[in-house]
Each structure stands twice: as structure tokens, then as C-alpha cells.
C-alpha positions as CSV (number, residue, x, y, z in Angstrom):
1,X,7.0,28.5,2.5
2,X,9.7,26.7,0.9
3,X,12.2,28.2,3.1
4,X,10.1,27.0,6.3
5,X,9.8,23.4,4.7
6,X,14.3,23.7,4.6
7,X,13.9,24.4,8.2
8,X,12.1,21.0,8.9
9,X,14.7,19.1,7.5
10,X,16.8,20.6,10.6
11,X,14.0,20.5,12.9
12,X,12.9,16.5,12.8
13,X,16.0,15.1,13.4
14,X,16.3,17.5,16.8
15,X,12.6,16.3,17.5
16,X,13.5,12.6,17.0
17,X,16.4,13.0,19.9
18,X,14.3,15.6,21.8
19,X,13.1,14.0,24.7
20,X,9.4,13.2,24.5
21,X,8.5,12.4,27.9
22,X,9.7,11.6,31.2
23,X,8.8,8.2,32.7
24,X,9.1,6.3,36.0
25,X,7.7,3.5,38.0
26,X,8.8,5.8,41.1
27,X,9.4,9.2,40.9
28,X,11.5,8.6,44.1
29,X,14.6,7.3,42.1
30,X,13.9,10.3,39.2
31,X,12.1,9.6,35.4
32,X,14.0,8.4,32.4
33,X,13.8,10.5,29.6
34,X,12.1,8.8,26.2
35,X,13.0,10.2,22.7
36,X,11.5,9.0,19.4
37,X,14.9,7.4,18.9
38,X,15.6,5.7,22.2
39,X,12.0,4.5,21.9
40,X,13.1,2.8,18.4
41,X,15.8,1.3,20.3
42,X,13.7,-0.3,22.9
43,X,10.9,-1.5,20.4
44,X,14.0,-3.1,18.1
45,X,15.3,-5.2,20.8
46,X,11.3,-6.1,21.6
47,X,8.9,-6.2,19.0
48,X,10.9,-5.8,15.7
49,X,7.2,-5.8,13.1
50,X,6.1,-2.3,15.1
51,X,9.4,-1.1,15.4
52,X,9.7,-1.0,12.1
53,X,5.9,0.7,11.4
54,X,6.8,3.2,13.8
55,X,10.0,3.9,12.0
56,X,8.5,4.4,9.1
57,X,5.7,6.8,10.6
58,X,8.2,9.1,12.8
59,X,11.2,9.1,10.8
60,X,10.7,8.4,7.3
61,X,7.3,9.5,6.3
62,X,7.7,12.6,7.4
63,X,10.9,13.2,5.9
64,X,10.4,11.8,3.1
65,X,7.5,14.3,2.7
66,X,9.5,17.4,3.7
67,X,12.2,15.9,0.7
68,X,9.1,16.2,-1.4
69,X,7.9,19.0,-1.0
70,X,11.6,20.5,-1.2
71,X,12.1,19.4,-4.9
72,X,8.1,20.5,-5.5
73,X,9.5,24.2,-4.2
74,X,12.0,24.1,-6.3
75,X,11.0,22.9,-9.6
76,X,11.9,19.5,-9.4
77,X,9.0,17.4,-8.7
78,X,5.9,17.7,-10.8
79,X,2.4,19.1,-8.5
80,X,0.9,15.9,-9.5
81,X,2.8,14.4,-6.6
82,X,1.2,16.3,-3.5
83,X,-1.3,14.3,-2.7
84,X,1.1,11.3,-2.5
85,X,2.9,14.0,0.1
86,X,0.0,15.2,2.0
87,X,-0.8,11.2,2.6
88,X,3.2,10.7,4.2
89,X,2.1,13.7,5.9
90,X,-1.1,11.9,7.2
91,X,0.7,9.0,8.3
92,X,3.2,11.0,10.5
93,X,0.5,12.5,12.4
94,X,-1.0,9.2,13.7
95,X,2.6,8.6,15.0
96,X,1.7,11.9,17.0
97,X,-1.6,10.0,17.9
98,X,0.2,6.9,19.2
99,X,2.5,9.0,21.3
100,X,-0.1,10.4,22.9
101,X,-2.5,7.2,23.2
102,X,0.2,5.3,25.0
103,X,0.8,8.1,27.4
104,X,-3.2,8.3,28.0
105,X,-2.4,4.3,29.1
106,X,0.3,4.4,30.9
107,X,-1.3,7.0,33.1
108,X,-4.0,5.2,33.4
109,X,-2.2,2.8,34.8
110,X,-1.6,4.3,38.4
111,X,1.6,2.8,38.8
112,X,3.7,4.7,36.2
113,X,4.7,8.7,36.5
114,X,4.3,10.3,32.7
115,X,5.0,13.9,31.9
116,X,5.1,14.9,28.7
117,X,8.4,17.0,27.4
118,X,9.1,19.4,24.7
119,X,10.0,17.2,22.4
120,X,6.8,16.0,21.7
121,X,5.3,19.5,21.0
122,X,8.3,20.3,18.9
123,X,7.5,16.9,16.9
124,X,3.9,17.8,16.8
125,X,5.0,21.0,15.5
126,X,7.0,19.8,12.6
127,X,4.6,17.8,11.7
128,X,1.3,20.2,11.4
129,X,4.1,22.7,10.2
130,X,4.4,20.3,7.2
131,X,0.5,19.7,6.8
132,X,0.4,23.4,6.6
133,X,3.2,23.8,4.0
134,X,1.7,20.9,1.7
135,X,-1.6,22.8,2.5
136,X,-0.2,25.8,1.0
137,X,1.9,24.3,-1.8
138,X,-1.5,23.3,-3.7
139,X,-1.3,25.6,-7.3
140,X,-4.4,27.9,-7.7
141,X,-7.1,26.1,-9.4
């Protein structure tokens, strides 16, 4: 497991520029590609309050966690801090929710084309890939 969790440390930053959908008002003139990171961007220059909660939910909390659970692995963080882990973990997952709510309303909309790009399941991956690593990291009762 603790080699898997190293691998995540690779794995999210490729997922944050990975593109997570395709978008367009027309298909016609072709879709822009959105990326956790050139979705920051937008949200910085727009709303700067949820750019920041979404920062915090797609890029740090998860990392933070995987950091975490890397010292745990190792010896270097105590087991009394997993459950403070397995709630970062939490709280990247309902970044995956939001993803996927806004796409629900944009399609919803009629006058927007969204498909959904492998970045997103490879961000969805990392992050039940770390639920299931701090899942497994629990010491035997």
C-alpha cells in the first residue's frame, strides 16, 4: 500500500492538468478543454472566496492526505492521525461531487456541449485510490 500511496503523489498533479472535460457553446467552432488547474484560473480571476475552497478541496486536501499517509507508512506519523487523513480524504471527494454537479447543469442547460475527459476518472481514481489506502492503513484492533 505504501508504495501505491508514492504513486499518488505522481498521479494528482497529472490529474490536476489532465483535462476534465471538453466544453462549448457550439460544437461547430470545437470544445475547450477544462483542467482542475485552468478551472482555478478562471475561478481566481472571478470569484476569488470559491476559488480558494476549491483549491483547497482538489489540490491540497488530497495531497496533504497522501503526505500523511506517506510519513504514517513510514514510521513517521503516529496512527492517531488517520482519521484527521481519512476526513482530507472526505473532503477531496466532494470536489469530485462538484465536478460532476456542475456538468449535470451545464447539460442541462441545452445550450452548452459537455463531455467528460479522462482526466476526471483519473482524478476520481486518485482519490478513491487514497480512501482505499487510508482504509487499509487502519492497525488491527
Amino acid at each position: 500500500m505504501k508504495y501505491l500511496n508514492l504513486a499518488l503523489l505522481v498521479l494528482f498533479p497529472v490529474a490536476w492538468f489532465a483535462p476534465l472535460m471538453r466544453a462549448a457553446i457550439l460544437p461547430v467552432f470545437g470544445m475547450d478543454e477544462i483542467s482542475v488547474v485552468t478551472g482555478l484560473q478562471s475561478l481566481w480571476e472571478s470569484d476569488a472566496a470559491l476559488a480558494l475552497l476549491v483549491t483547497f478541496l482538489a489540490v491540497f486536501a488530497p495531497y496533504a492526505k497522501t503526505i500523511g499517509l506517506a510519513l504514517l507508512h513510514f514510521g513517521l506519523l503516529s496512527p492517531r492521525a488517520l482519521p484527521a487523513l481519512e476526513v482530507l480524504g472526505k473532503l477531496a471527494m466532494a470536489d469530485v461531487f462538484l465536478i460532476a454537479l456542475y456538468i449535470v447543469i451545464v447539460k442541462g442547460a441545452g445550450m452548452v456541449t459537455v463531455e467528460t475527459a479522462w482526466g476526471l476518472y483519473l482524478f476520481t481514481g486518485c482519490i478513491l485510490t487514497s480512501i482505499l489506502i487510508s482504509w487499509r492503513s487502519r492497525p488491527d484492533p
